[in-house]
C-alpha positions as CSV (number, residue, x, y, z in Angstrom):
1,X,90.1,5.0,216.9
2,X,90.2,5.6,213.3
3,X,89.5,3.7,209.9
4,X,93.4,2.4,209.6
5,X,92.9,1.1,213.0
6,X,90.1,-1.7,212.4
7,X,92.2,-4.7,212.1
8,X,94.4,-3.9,215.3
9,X,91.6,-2.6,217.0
10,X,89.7,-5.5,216.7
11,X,92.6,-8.2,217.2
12,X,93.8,-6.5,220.2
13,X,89.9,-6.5,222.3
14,X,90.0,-10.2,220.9
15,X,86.3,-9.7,219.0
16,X,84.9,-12.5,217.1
17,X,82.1,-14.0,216.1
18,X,80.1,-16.3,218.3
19,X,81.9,-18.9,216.2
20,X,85.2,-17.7,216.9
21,X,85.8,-16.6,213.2
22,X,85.8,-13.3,211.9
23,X,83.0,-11.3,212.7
24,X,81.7,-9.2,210.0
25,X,81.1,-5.8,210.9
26,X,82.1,-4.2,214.4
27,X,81.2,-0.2,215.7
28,X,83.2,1.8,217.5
29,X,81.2,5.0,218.8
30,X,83.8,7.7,218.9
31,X,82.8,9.2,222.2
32,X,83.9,8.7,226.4
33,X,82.7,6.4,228.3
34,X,80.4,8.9,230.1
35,X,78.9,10.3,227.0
36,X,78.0,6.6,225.5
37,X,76.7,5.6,229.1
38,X,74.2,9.1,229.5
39,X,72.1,7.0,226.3
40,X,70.9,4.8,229.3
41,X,70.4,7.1,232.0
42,X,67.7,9.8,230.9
43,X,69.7,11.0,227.1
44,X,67.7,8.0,225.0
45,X,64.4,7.2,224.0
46,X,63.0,4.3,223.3
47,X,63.9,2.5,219.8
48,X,60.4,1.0,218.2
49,X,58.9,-0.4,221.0
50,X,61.5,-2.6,221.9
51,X,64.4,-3.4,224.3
52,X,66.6,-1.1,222.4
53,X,67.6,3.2,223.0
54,X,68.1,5.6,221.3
55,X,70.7,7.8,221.6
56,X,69.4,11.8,221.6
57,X,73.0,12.7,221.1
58,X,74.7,12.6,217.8
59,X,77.5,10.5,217.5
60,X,80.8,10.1,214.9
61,X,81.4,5.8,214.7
62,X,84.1,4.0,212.6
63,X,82.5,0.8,210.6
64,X,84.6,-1.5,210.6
65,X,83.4,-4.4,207.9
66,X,85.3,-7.4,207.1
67,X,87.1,-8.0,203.9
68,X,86.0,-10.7,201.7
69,X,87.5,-14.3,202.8
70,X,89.6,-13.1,205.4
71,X,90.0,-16.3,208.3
72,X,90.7,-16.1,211.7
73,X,93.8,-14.9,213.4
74,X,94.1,-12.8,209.8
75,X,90.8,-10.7,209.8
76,X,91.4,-7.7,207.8
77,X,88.8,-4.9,207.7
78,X,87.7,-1.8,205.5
79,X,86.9,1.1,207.8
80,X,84.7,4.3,207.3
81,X,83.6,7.1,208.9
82,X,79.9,8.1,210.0
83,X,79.5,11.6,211.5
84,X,76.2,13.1,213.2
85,X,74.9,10.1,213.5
86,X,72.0,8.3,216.3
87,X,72.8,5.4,217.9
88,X,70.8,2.4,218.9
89,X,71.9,0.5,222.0
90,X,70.4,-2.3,224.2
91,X,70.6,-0.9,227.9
92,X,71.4,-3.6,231.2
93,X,71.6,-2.1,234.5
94,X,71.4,1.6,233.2
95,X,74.9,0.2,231.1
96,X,75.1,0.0,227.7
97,X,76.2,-3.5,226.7
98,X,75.5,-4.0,222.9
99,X,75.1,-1.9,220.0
100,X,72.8,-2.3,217.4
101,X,72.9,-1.7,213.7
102,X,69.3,0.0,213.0
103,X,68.9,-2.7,210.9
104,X,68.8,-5.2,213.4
105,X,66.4,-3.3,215.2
């Protein structure tokens, strides 16, 4: 994954919005599978005393952030680069299954 690839990323795993429009900012955690999943399984802490982890690992994630009045079917997106970063993730069955943007958190 890279910042060029945000629109075909993002039209290709078909994510939207929960209104089936363009969703406005999507992460990708550059990382395997294994390494994203150890956040929930002993490598995380807990994330202000809620139902969020932390990852103890440092991360690189593209942010992918949609462009001004882009619709549907024709979302275009501005990408950027974040290394050495944290990241926040809600844990399900020792899975991760969302990830948060600290400010949601």
């Amino acid at each position: 994954m890279t910042v060029e690839k945000c629109d075909t990323e993002i039209l290709k795993k078909w994510i939207y919005d929960v209104n089936h429009g363009c969703k406005y900012t999507n992460t990708f955690i550059l990382s395997n599978d294994k390494q994203v999943e150890a956040i929930c399984n002993g490598q995380g802490s807990p994330y202000k005393n809620t139902i969020f982890t932390k990852s103890r690992a440092k991360f690189s994630i593209v942010i992918c952030k949609l462009n001004n009045g882009a619709k549907k079917r024709n979302c275009q997106y501005n990408g950027r680069v974040l290394s050495n970063v944290s990241v926040v993730v809600r844990c399900e069955g020792r899975l991760p299954v969302h990830y948060v943007n600290e400010a949601e958190g």
